[in-house]
N, C-alpha and C positions, 0 to 999 in steps of 0.2 A: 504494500500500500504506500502512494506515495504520495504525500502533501505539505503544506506550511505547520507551522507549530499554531496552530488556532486550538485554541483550550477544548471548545465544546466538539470540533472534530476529534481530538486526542483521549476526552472523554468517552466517546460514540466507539471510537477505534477500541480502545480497548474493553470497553463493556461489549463489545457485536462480536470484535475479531481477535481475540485475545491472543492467539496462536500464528497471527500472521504479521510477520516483521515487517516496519514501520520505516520506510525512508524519508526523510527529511528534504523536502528540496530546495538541491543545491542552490539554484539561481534566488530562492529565496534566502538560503543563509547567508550569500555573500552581500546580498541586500540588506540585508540585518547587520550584518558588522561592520557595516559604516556610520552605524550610528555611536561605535564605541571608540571606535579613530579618533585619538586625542586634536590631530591638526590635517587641513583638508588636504593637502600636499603627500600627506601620508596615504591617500585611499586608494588611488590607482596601483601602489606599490604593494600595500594590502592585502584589496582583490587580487592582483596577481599570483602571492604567497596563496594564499587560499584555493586558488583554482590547481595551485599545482600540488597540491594535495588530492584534490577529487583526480586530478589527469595520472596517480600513478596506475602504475600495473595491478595490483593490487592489495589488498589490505593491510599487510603487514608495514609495505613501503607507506602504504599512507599515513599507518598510526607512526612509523618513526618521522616522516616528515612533519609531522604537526607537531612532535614534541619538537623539531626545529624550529617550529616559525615561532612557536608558544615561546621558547626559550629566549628566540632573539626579538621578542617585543614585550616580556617579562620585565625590563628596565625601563622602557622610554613608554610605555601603556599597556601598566599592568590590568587595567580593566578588561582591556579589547584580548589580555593575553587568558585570563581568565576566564571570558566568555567563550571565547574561542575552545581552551581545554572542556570547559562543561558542555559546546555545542554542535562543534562539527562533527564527532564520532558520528551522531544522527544521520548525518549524512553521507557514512560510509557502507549503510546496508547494501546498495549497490553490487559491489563484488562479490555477494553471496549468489548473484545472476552469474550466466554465461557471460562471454566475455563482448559478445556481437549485439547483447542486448542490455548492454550496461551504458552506452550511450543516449538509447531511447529511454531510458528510464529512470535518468538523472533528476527531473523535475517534474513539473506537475501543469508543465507547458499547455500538453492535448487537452488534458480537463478543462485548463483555463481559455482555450480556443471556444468547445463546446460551448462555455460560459456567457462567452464574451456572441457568439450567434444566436445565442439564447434570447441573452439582453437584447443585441438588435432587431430583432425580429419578433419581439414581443415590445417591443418599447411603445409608449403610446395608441397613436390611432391607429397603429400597422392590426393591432387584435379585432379591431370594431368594424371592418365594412363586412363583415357577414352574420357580425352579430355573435360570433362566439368569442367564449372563454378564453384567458389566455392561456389556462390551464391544458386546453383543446390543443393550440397552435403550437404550446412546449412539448404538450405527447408525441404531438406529428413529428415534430423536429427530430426529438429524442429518438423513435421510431426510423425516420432519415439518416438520420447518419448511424444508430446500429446497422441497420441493413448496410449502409455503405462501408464500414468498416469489417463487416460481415464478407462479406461479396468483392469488396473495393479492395484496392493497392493491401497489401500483408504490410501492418508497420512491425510487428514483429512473427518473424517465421520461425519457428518450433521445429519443422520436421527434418532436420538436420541433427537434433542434441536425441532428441526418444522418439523412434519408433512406432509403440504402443501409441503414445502421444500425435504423432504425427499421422496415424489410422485414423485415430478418435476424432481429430479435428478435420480433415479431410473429408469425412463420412458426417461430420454436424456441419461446415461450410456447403457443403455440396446440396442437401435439404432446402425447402424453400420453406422456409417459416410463416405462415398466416399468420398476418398481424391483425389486431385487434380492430374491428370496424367502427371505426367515428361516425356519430351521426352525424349527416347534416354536410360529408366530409368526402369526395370520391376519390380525391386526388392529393396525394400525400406530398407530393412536388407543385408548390407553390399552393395546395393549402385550396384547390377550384371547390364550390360548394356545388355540392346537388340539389334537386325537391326533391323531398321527401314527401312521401302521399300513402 
């Protein structure tokens, strides 16, 4: 599971999925410690050290590089070096993935796309000329792009690490899913409304 440090997600996460390891996202953490960057000249230089923690090979290079940066900003801002040791671990669950799909899964980018189409497309008058819900036009959406990510481009492909795995999913891609019928709704791409009678 991969997200920001938002309390009442962290909550949820652990009371639903208690069993399923928690990454941190990166682009969020590095956004987060610029607020502990004692002077702004230091931020770029920062981010830098930080990313190249998430860029090692893997984990073990990463826990001994962090005890490097931590070390060498332990004198000149010991806040930022202290948040840093209590915060970026989080963001090392990563390399517990394959190594081709530790890239995709650094942050919480895709969710925040979904999001962000979410918002546009329910934003104001876009839900009102047919008279339905917004609630209606988020299903459809939500609906649209499983299907497409269903069907559409593989952002991460599976069937190269298991086998078993790669049957399983190959035999549930290939299925055509009936999606649930909206009333009022015939057409899931752009939302065309029918009569109903």
């Amino acid at each position: 599971m991969i997200s920001d440090d938002h309390a009442g997600l962290g909550a949820a996460r652990t009371a639903v999925f208690p069993a399923v390891p928690w990454q941190r996202c990166q682009f969020h953490l590095q956004q987060n410690a610029q607020a502990y960057v004692p002077r702004l000249d230091q931020r770029a230089a920062v981010a830098q050290a930080i990313r190249t923690v998430f860029d090692c090979p893997d984990r073990l290079t990463a826990q001994a590089r962090l005890k490097e940066i931590v070390a060498a900003h332990a004198a000149t801002a010991p806040k930022l070096a202290a948040w840093m040791e209590e915060n970026l671990p989080q963001g090392l669950a990563i390399f517990a993935f394959p190594a081709p799909h530790q890239r995709r899964l650094r942050t919480s980018n895709p969710l925040e796309r979904v999001n962000m189409e979410l918002k546009r497309r329910t934003r104001g008058p876009a839900c009102s000329p047919m008279k339905l819900p917004c609630s209606v036009w988020s299903g459809a959406l939500l609906a649209e792009i499983s299907e497409e990510w269903e069907t559409g481009k593989t952002y991460l492909n599976m069937e190269s690490k298991n086998p078993a795995l790669s049957l399983m999913l190959h035999n549930f891609t290939k299925k055509k899913v009936a999606r649930p019928a909206i009333p009022g709704v015939c057409s899931l791409d752009g939302l065309v409304a029918c009569e109903t009678r």
